[in-house]
C-alpha positions, 0 to 999 in steps of 0.5 A: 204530813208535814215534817214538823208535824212528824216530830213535834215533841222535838220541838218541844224538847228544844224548848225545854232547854233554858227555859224556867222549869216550873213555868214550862210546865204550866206554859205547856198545860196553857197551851194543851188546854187551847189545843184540846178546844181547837181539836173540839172546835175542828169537830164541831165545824166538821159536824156543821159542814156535815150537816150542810152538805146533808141539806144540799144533798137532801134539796137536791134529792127532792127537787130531782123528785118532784120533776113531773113525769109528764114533762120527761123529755123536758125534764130529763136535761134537768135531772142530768144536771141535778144528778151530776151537782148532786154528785160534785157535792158527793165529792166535795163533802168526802173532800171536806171529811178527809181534810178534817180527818188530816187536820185532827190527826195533826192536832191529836198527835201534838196533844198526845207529844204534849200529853207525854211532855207533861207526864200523863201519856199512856 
């Protein structure tokens, strides 16, 4: 993770100083409302990412199926490249999870410093 990433609440503590009191904090909740929704929405493309890489999986799976056996010497070249783009899209699909992962977990943390600067933290 990045270094601002890591301490975000110093950032926001800067920010505090000379700043007008009583529009710091509705600023602050402006802005933790827009990043609550952005959390949501990084879920949301993660589901619809998840859910392409399903359907690719899934057509691959079923083309891989439906090769006849009776053309097994023909078809075996087929089935070899079928399997390994089958298994590059394994990887990029774990890829892509781990990246949304990432990028929650720096949203999340900048939610719960916000959380804290406005009083309502664990």
């Amino acid at each position: 993770m990045s270094e601002i990433a890591d301490k975000p609440i110093s950032a926001l503590q800067a920010k505090r100083e000379g700043y007008p009191e009583d529009k710091f904090e509705v600023h602050l909740l402006d802005q933790y409302k827009l990043y609550v929704e952005m959390a949501d929405r990084v879920s949301a493309r993660r589901m619809q990412a998840s859910n392409m890489y399903m359907l690719v999986l899934s057509a691959a799976a079923t083309a891989f199926a439906l090769v006849p056996d009776k053309l097994s010497d023909k078809a075996k070249p087929l089935q070899l490249v079928l399997a390994m783009a089958a298994l590059f899209i394994g990887v990029l699909w774990h890829r892509s999870l781990a990246y949304y992962r990432d990028l929650n977990e720096a949203k999340f943390k900048v939610i719960h410093e916000m959380e804290a600067g406005l009083g309502h933290h664990r």
